[in-house]
DSSP file (Angstrom, degrees, kcal/mol; ACC not computed):
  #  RESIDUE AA STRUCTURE BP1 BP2  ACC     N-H-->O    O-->H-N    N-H-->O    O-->H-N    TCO  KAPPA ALPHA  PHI   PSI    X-CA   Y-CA   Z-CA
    1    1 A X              0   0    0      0, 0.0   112,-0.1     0, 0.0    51,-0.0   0.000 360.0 360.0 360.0 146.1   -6.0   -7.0    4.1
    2    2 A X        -     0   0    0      1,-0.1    51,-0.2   110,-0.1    50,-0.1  -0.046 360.0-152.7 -51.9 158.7   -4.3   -6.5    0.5
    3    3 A X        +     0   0    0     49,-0.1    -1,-0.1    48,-0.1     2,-0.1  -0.113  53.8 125.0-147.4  41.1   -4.5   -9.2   -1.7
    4    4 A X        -     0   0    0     75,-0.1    48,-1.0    77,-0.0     2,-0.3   0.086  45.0-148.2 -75.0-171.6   -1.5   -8.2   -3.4
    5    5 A X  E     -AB  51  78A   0     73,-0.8    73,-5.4    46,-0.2    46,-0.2  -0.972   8.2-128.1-172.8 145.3    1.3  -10.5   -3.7
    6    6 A X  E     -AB  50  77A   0     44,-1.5    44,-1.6    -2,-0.3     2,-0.3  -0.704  15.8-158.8-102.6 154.6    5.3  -11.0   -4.0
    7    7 A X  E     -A   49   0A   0     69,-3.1     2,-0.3    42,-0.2    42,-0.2  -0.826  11.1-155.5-129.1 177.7    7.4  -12.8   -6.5
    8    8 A X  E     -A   48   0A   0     40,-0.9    40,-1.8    -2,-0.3     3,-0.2  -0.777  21.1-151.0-153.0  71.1   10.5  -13.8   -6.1
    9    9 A X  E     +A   47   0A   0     65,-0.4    38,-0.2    -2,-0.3    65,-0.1  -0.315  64.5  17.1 -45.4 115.7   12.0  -14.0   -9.6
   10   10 A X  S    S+     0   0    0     36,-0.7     2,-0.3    -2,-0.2    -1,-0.2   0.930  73.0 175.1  52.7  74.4   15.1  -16.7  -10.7
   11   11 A X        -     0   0    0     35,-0.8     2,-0.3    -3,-0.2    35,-0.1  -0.371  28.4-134.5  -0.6 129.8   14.8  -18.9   -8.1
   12   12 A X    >>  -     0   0    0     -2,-0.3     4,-3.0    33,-0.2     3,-1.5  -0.877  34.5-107.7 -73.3 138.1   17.0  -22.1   -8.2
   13   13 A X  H 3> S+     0   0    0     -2,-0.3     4,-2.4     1,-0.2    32,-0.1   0.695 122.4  46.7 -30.0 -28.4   14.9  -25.2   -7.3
   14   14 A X  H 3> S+     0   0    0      2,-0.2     4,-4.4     1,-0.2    -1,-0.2   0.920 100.0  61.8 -87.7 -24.2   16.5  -25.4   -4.1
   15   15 A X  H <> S+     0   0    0     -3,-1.5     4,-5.4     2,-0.2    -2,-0.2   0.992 106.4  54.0 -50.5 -49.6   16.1  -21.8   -3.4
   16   16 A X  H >X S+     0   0    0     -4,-3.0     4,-1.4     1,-0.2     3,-0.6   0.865 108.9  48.9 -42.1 -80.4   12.0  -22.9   -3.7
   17   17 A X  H 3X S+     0   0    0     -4,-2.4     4,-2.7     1,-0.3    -1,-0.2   0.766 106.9  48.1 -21.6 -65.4   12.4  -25.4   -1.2
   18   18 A X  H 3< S+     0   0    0     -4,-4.4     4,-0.4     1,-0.2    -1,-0.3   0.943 113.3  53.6 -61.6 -33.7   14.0  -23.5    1.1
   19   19 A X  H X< S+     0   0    0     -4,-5.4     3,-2.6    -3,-0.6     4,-0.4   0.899 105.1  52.8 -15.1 -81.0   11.1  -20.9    0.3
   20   20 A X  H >< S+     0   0    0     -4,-1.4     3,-1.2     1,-0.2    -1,-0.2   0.780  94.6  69.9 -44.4 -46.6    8.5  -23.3    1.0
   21   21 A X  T 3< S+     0   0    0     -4,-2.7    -1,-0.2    -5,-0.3    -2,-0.1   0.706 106.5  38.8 -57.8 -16.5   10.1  -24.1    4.4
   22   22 A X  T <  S+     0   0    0     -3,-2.6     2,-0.3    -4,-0.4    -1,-0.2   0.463 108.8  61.7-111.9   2.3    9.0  -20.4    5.8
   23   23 A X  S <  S-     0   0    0     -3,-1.2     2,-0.6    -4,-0.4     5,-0.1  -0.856  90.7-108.5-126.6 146.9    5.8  -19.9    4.4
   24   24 A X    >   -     0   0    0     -2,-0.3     3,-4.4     3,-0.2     4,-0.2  -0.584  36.8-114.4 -95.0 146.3    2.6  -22.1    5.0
   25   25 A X  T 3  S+     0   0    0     -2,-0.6     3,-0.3     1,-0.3    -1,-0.1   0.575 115.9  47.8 -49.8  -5.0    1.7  -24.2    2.0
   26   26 A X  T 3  S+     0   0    0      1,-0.2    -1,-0.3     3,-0.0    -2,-0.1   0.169 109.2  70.0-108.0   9.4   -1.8  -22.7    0.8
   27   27 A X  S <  S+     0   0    0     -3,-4.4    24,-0.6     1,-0.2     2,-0.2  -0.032 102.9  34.1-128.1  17.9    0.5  -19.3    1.3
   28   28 A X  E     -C   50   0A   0     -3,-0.3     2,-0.3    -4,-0.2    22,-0.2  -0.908  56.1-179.9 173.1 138.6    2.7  -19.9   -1.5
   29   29 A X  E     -C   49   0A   0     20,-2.0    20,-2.8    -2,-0.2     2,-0.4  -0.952  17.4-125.5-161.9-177.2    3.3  -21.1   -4.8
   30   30 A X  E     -C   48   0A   0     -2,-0.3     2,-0.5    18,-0.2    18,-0.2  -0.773   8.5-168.2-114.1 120.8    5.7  -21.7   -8.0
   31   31 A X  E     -C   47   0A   0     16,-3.3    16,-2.1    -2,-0.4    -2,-0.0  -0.971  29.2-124.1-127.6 121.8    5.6  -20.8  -11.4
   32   32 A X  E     -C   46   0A   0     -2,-0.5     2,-0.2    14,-0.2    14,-0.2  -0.017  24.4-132.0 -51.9 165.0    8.0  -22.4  -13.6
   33   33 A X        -     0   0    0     12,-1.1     2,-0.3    10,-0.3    14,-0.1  -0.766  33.0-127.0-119.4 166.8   10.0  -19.4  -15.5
   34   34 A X        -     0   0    0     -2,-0.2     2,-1.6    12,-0.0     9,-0.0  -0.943  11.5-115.5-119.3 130.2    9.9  -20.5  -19.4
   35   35 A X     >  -     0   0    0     -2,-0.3     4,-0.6     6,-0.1     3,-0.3  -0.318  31.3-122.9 -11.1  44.3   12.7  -20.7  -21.6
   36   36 A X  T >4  -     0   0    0     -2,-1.6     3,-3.4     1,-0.1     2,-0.1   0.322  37.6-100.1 -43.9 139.4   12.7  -18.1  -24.5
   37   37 A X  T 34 S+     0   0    0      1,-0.3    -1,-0.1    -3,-0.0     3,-0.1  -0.148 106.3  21.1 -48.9 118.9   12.9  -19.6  -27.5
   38   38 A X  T 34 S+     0   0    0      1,-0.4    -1,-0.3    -3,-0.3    -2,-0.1  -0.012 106.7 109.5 112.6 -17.4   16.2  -19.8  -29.5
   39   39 A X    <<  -     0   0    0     -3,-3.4    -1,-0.4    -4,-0.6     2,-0.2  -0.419  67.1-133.5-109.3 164.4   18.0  -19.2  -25.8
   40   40 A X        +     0   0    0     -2,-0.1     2,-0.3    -3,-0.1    -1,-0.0  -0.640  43.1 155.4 -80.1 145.9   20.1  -21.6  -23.5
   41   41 A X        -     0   0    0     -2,-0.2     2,-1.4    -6,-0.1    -6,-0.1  -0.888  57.5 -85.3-169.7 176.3   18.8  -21.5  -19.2
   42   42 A X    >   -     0   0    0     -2,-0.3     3,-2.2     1,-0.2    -2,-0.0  -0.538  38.7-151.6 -83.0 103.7   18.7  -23.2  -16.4
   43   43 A X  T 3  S+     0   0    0     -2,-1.4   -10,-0.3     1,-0.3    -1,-0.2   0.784  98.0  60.0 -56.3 -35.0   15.1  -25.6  -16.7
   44   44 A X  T 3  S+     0   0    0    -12,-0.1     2,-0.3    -3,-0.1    -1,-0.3   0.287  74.6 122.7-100.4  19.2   14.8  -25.4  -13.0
   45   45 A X    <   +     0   0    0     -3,-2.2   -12,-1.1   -33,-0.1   -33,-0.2  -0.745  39.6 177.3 -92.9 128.4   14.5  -21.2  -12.5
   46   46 A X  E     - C   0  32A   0     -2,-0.3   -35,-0.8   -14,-0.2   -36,-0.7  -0.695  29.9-132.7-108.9 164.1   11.4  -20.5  -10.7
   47   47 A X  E     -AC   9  31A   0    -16,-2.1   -16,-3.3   -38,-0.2     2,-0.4  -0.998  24.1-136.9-122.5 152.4    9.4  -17.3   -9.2
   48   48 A X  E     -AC   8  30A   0    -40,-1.8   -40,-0.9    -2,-0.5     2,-0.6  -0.821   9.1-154.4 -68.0 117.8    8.2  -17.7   -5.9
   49   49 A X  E     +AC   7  29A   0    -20,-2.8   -20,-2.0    -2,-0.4     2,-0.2  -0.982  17.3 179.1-107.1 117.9    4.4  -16.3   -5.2
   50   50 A X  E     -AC   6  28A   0    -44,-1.6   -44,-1.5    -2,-0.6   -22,-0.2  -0.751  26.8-128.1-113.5 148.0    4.1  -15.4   -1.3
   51   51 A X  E >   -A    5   0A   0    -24,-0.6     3,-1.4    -2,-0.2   -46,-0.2  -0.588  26.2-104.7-101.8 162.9    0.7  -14.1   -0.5
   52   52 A X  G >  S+     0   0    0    -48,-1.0     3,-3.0     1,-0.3   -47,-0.1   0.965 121.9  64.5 -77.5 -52.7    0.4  -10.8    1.4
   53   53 A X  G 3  S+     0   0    0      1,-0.3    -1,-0.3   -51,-0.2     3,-0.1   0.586  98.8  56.7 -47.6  -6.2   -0.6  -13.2    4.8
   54   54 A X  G X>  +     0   0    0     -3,-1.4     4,-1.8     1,-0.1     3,-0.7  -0.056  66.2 116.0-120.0  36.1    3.2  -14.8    4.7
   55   55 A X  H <> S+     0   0    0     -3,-3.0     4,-1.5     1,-0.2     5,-0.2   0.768  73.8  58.9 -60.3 -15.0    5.0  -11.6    5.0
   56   56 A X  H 34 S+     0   0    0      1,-0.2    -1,-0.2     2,-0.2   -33,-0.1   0.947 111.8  34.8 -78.2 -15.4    6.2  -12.9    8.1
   57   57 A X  H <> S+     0   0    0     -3,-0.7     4,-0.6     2,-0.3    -1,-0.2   0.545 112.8  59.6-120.7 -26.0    8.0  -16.1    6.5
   58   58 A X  H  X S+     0   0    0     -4,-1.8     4,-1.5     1,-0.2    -1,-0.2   0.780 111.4  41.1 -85.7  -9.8    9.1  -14.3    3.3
   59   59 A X  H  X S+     0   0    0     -4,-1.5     4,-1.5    -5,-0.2    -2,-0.3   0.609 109.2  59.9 -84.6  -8.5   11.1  -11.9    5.6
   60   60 A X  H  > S+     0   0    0     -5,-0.2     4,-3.7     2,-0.2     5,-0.3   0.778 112.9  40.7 -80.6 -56.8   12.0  -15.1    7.6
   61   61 A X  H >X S+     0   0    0     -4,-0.6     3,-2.5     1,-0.2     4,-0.7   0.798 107.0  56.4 -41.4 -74.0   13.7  -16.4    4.1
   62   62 A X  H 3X S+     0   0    0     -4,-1.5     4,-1.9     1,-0.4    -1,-0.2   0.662 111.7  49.9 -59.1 -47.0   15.2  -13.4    3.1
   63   63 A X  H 3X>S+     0   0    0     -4,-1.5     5,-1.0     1,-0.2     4,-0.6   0.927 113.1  42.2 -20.4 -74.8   16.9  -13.6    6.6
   64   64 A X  H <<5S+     0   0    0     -4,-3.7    -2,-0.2    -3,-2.5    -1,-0.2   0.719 106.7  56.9 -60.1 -38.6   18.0  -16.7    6.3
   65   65 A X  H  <5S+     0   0    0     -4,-0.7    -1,-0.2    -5,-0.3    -3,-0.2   0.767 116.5  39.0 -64.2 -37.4   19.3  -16.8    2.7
   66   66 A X  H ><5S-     0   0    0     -4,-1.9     3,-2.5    -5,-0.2    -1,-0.2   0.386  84.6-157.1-120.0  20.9   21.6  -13.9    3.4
   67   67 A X  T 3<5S-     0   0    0     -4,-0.6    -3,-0.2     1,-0.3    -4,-0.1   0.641  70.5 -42.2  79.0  41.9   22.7  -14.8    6.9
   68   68 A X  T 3 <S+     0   0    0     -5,-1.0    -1,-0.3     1,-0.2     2,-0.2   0.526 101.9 125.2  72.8  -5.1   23.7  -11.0    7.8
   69   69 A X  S <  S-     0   0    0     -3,-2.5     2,-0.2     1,-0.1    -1,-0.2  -0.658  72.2 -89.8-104.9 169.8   25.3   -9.8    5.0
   70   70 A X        +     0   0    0     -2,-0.2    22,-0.2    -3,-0.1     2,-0.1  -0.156  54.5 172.9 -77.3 139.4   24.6   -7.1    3.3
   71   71 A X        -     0   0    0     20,-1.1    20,-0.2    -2,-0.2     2,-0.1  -0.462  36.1-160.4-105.9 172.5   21.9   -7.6    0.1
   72   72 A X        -     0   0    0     18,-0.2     2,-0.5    -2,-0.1    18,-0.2  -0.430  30.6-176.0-147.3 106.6   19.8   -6.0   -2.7
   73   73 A X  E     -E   89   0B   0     16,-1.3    16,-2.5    -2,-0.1     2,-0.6  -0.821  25.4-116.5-103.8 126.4   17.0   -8.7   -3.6
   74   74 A X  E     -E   88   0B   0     -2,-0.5   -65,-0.4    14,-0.2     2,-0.4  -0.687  30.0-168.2 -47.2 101.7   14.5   -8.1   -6.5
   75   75 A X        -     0   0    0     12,-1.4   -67,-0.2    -2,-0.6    10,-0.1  -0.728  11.7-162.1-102.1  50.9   11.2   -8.0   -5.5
   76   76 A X        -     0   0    0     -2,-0.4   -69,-3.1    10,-0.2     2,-0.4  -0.216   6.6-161.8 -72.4 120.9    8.0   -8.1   -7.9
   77   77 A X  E     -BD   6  85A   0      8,-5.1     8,-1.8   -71,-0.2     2,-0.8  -0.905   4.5-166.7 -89.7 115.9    4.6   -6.8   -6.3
   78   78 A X  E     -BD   5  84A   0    -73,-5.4   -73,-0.8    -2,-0.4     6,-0.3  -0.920  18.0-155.7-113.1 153.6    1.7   -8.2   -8.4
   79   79 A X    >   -     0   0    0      4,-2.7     3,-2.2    -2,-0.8   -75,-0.1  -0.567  33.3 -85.6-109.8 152.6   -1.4   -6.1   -7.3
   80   80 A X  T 3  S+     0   0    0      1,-0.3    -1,-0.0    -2,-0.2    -2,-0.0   0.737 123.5  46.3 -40.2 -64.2   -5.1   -6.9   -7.4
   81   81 A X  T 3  S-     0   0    0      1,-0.1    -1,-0.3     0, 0.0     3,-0.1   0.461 117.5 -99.8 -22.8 -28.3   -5.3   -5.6  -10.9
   82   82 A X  S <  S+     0   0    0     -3,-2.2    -2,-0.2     1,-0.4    -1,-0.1   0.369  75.5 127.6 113.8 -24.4   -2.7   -7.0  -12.4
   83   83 A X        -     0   0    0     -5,-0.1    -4,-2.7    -4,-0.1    -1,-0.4  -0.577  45.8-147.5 -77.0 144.6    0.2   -4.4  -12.6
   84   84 A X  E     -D   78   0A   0     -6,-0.3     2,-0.4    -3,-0.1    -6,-0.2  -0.989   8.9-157.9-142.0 126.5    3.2   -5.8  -11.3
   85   85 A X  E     -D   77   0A   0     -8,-1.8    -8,-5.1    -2,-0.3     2,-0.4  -0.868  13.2-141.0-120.1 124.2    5.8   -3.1   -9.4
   86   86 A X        -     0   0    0     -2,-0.4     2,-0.4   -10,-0.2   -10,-0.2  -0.861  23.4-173.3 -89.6 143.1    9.5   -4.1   -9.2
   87   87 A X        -     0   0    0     -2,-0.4   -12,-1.4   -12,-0.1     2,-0.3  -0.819  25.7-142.6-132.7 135.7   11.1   -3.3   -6.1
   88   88 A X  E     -E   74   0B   0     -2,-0.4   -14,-0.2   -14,-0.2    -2,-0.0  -0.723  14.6-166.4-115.4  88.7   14.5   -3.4   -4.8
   89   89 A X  E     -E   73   0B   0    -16,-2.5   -16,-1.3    -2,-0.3     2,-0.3  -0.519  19.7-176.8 -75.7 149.9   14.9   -4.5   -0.6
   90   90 A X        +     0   0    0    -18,-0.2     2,-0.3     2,-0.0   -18,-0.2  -0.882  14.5 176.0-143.4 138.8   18.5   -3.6    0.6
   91   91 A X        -     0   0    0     -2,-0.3   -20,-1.1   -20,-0.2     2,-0.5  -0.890  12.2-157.2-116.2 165.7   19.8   -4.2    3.6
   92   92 A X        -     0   0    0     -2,-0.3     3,-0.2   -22,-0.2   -23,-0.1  -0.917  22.6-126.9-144.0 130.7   23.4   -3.5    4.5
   93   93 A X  S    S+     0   0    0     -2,-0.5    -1,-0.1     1,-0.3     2,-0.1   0.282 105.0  52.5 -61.2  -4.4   25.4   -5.0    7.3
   94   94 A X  S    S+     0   0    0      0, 0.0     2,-0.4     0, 0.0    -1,-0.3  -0.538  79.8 120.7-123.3  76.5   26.6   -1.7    9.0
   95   95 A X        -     0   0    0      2,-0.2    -4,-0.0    -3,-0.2   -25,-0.0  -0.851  63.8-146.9-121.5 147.2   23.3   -0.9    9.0
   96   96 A X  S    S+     0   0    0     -2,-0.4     2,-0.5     2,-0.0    -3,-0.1   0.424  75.0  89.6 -96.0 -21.1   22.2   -0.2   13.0
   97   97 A X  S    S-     0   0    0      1,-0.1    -2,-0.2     2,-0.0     5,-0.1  -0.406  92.1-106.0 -80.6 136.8   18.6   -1.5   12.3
   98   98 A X        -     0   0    0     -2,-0.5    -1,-0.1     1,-0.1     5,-0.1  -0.218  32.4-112.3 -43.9-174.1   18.0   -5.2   12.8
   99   99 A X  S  > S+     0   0    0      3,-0.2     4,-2.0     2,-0.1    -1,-0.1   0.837 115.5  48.7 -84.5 -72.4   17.6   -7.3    9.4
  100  100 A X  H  > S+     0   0    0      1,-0.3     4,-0.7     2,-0.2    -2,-0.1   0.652 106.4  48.6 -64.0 -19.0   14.3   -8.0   10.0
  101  101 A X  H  > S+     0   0    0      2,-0.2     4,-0.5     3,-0.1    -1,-0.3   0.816 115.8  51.8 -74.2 -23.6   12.7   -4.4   11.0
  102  102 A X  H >> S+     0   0    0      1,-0.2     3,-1.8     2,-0.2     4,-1.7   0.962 104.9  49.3 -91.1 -73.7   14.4   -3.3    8.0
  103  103 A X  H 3X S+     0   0    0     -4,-2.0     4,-2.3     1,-0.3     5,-0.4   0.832 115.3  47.9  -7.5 -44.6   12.9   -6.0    5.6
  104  104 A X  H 3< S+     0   0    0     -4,-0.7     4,-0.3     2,-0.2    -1,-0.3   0.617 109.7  48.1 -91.3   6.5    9.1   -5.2    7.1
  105  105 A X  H <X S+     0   0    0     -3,-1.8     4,-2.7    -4,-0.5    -1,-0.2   0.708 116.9  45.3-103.5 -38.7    9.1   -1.4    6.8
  106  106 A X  H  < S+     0   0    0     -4,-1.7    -2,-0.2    -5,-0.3    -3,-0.1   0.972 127.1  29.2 -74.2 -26.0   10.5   -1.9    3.2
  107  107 A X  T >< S+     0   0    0     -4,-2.3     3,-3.4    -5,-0.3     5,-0.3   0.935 121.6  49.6 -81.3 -42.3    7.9   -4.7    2.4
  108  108 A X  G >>>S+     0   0    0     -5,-0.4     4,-2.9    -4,-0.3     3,-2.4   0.947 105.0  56.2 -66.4 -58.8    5.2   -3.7    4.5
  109  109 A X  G 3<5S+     0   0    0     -4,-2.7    -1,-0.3     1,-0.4    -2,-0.2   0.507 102.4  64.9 -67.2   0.4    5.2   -0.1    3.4
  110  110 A X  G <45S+     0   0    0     -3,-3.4    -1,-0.4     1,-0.1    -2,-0.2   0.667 109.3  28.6-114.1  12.7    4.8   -1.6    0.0
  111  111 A X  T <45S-     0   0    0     -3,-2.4    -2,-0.2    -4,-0.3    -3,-0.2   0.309 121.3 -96.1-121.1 -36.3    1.2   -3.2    0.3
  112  112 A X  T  <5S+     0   0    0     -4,-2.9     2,-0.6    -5,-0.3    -3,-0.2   0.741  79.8 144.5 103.9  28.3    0.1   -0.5    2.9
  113  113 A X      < -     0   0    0     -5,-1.7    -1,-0.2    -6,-0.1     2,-0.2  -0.879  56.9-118.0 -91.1 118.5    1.0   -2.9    6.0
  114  114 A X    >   -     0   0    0     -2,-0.6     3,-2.2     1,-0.2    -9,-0.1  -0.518  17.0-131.5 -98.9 140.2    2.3   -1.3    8.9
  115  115 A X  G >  S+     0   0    0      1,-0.2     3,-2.7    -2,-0.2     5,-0.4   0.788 101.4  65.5 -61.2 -40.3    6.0   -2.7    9.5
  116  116 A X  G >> S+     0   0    0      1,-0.4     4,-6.6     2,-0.2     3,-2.9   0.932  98.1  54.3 -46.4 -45.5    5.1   -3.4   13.7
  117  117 A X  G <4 S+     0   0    0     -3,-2.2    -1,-0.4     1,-0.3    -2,-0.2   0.091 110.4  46.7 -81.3  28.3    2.2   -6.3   12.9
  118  118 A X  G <4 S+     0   0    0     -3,-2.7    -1,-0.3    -5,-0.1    -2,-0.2  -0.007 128.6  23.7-128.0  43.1    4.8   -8.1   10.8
  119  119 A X  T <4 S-     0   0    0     -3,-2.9    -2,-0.2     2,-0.1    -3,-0.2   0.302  86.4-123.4-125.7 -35.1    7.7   -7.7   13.7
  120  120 A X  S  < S+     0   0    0     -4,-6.6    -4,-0.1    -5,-0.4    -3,-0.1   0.230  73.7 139.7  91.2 -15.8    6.2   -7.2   17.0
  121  121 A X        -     0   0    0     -6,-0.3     2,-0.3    -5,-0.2    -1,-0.2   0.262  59.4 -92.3 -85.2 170.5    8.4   -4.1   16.7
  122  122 A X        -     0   0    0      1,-0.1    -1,-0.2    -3,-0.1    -7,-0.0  -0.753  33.9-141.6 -72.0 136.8    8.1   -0.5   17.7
  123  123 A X              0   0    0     -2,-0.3    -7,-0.1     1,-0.3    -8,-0.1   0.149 360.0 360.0-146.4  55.9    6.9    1.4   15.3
  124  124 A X              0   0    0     -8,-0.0    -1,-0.3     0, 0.0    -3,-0.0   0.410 360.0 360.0 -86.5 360.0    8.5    4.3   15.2
């Protein structure tokens, strides 16, 4: 399995929490975002790190945080190497595909996972 990894950039603290609630703890972690120097920001903005092995629980969030409506979340892959690939998942609420198939095809396809093992789904 890849041993890539998502972030999940500007976070609010609570958004982390709720993170943490879908993902198992050794499966996740938090990196404080820093301040740049001379600027004003919010002390508590975090990125989320989900490991390739919680796809199921960052698509569980991503669910849950936008409740059915339609989205476009920022997405950072960082890859075995080190390069880190920004991404954009969209789903859109008169979209005829469920939330969640449409969340694993985009995520899955982007580590080289096929979208079925992180639904159960068909996967055509």
């Amino acid at each position: 399995m890849s041993t890539a990894k998502f972030r999940l950039p500007g976070l609010s603290r609570a958004d982390a929490l709720e993170l943490g609630e879908f993902a198992d703890d050794d499966a996740i972690s938090f990196h404080h975002d820093p301040v740049p120097d001379g600027n004003f920001g919010d002390l508590g903005l975090v990125t989320g790190i989900v490991a390739v092995a919680a796809l199921k629980g960052l698509i569980g969030y991503l669910v849950y945080r936008h409740r059915g409506k339609s989205f476009e979340q920022v997405i950072e892959i960082e890859h075995p190497d080190g390069r880190i690939e920004r991404r954009s998942v969209k789903w859109r609420d008169t979209s005829s595909e469920p939330i969640d198939a449409a969340l694993a095809k985009q995520l899955g396809s982007a580590v080289g996972i096929p979208w079925d093992r992180l639904t159960g789904g068909d996967p055509r």
